[in-house]
N, C-alpha and C positions, 0 to 999 in steps of 0.2 A: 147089514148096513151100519156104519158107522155114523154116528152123531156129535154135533160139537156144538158147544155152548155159547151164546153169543150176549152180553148185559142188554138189554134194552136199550135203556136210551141211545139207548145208545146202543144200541150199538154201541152205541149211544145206538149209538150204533147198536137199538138198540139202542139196540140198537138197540141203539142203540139203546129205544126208547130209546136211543135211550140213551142221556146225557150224564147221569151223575157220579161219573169216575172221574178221581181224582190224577190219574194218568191217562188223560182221554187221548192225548195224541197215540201215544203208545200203544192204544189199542185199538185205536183206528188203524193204525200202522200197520200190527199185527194183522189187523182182521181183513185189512184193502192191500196186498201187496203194489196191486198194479190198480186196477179200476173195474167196478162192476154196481146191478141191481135187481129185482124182484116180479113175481108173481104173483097176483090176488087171491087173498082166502075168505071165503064168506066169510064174517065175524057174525056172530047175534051178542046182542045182550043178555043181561044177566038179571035184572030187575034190581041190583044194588049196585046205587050209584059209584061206589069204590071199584067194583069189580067194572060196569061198563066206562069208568075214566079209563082203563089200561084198555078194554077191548076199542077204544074209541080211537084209542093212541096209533094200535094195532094196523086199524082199517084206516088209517089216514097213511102210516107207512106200507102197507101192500096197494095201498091206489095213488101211492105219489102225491098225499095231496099235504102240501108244505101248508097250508094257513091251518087246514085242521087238526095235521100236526103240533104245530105250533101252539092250538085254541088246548091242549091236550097239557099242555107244560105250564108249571105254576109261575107267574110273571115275573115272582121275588125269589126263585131258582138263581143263583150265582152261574147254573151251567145256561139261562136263558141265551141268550146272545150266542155263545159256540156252538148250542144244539143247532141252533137257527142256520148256521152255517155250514155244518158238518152235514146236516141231513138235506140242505139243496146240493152240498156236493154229490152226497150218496144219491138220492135220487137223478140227477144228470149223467151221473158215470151209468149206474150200476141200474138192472132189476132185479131187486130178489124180492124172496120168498122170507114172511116173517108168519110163524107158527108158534102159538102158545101150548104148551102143553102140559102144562100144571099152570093153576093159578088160585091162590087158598091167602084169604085174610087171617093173617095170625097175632095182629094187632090193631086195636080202631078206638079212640077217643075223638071226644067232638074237635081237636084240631090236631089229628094225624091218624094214618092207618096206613101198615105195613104189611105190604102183600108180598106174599111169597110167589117167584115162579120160575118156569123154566122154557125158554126162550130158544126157537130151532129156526137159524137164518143160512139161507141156501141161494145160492145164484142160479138167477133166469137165466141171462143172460149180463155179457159185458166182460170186460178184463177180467185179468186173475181175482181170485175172492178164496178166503181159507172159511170155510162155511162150518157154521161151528152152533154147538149148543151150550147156552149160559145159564146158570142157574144165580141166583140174587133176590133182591128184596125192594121192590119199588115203595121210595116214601111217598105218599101224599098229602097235602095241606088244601082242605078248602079256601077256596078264591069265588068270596064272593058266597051264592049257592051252590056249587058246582068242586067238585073234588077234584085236582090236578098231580099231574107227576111233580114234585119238589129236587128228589133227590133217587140214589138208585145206591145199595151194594152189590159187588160181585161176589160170591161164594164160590165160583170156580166155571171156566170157559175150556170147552172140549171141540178141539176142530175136527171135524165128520170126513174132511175131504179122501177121496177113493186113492 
């Protein structure tokens, strides 16, 4: 089986978690030909707060749920506002499937910590979808007591489809 990479935030998509590509349309573009969405995956926690911000981000895009998505994303994120948009689109169109499959803190100061992961998004159901596995680096900034996604790199996005 082939695997493809997808950024969080974005997906942001990506997921895209996951929001913080500076070509977001482009690869939203890429990653949604036509229209689609997701499947639920147990998440657990981790007992570090850094690591359960992305699992929290995780189980709010496999259950559709856009506020806890949202509660997930740091408020002074530049990508706040587009995530906010892109992912009620994706969730309307589309179900997928968002699976973490590495995720390793390879940097952490009292105001940021860069996790490294690799990110397997797949269609339930819904329109075309190039389902794909991402590998990147989620930044985070505490907000408040609470650690959130600030920003995201890509390091490279590999489409799975059959």
């Amino acid at each position: 089986m082939r695997r493809k990479l997808l950024s969080v935030h974005s997906l942001i998509a990506t997921l895209l978690v996951f929001t913080g590509c500076n070509s977001l349309m482009s690869l939203v573009e890429d990653i949604f030909p036509s229209n689609e969405v997701a499947e639920t995956t147990i998440i657990t926690t981790s007992g570090n707060a850094v690591l359960d911000a992305v699992y929290k981000n995780l189980e709010a895009a496999n259950t559709e749920n856009l506020d806890l998505y949202m509660s997930t994303v740091h408020p002074e994120s530049v990508y706040f506002d587009s995530t906010r948009g892109v992912m009620a689109n994706t969730f309307a169109t589309y179900d997928l499937n968002y699976d973490i499959t590495e995720l390793e803190i390879v940097e952490q100061t009292e105001t940021e910590a860069r996790v490294r992961f690799t990110l397997v998004t797949t269609r339930v159901s819904g329109p075309a979808f190039n389902d794909n596995i991402v590998t990147g680096v989620f930044i985070l900034h505490p907000d408040g007591d609470e650690w959130k996604i600030y920003d995201q790199t890509i390091d490279n996005m590999e489409y799975i489809n059959d």
